[in-house]
C-alpha positions in Angstrom: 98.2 29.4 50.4 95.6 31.5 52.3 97.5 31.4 55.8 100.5 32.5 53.5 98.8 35.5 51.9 97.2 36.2 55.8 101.2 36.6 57.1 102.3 38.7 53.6 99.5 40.5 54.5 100.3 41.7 58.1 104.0 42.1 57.5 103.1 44.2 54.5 101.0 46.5 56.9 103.9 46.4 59.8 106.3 47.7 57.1 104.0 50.4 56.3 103.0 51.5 59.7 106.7 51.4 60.4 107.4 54.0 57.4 104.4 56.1 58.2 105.7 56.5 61.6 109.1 57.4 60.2 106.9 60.1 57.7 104.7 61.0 60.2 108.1 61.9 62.5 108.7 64.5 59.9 105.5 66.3 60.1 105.1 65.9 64.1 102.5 63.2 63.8 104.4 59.9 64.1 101.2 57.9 65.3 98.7 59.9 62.8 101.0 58.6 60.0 101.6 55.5 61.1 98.0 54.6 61.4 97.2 56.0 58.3 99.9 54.1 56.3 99.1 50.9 57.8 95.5 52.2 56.5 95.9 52.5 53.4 98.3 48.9 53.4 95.3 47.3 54.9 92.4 48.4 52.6 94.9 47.6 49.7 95.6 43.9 51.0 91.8 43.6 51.7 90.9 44.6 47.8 94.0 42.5 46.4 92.9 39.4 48.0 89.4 39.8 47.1 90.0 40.2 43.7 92.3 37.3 43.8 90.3 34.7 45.2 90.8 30.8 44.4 87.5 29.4 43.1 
């Protein structure tokens, strides 16, 4: 279960570096957006499994 959650995880953080690079596109900062969506993915992710630990 934990590899599992690892891989969500990391895809979860590709998707939302891939749309923040998309977003960032818009606003002529495609890597600035990209980092900072994948960020924000990661932190999230980090908190979420943390909270949701198996004892």
């Amino acid at each position: 279960m934990r590899l599992f959650r690892m891989i969500i995880s990391i895809f979860v953080m590709l998707i939302a570096g891939l749309i923040g690079f998309f977003v960032g596109i818009r606003i002529d900062e495609a890597m600035g957006g990209a980092i900072l969506f994948s960020l924000i993915a990661g932190i999230a992710c980090v908190i979420y499994t943390i909270e949701n630990q198996e004892k």
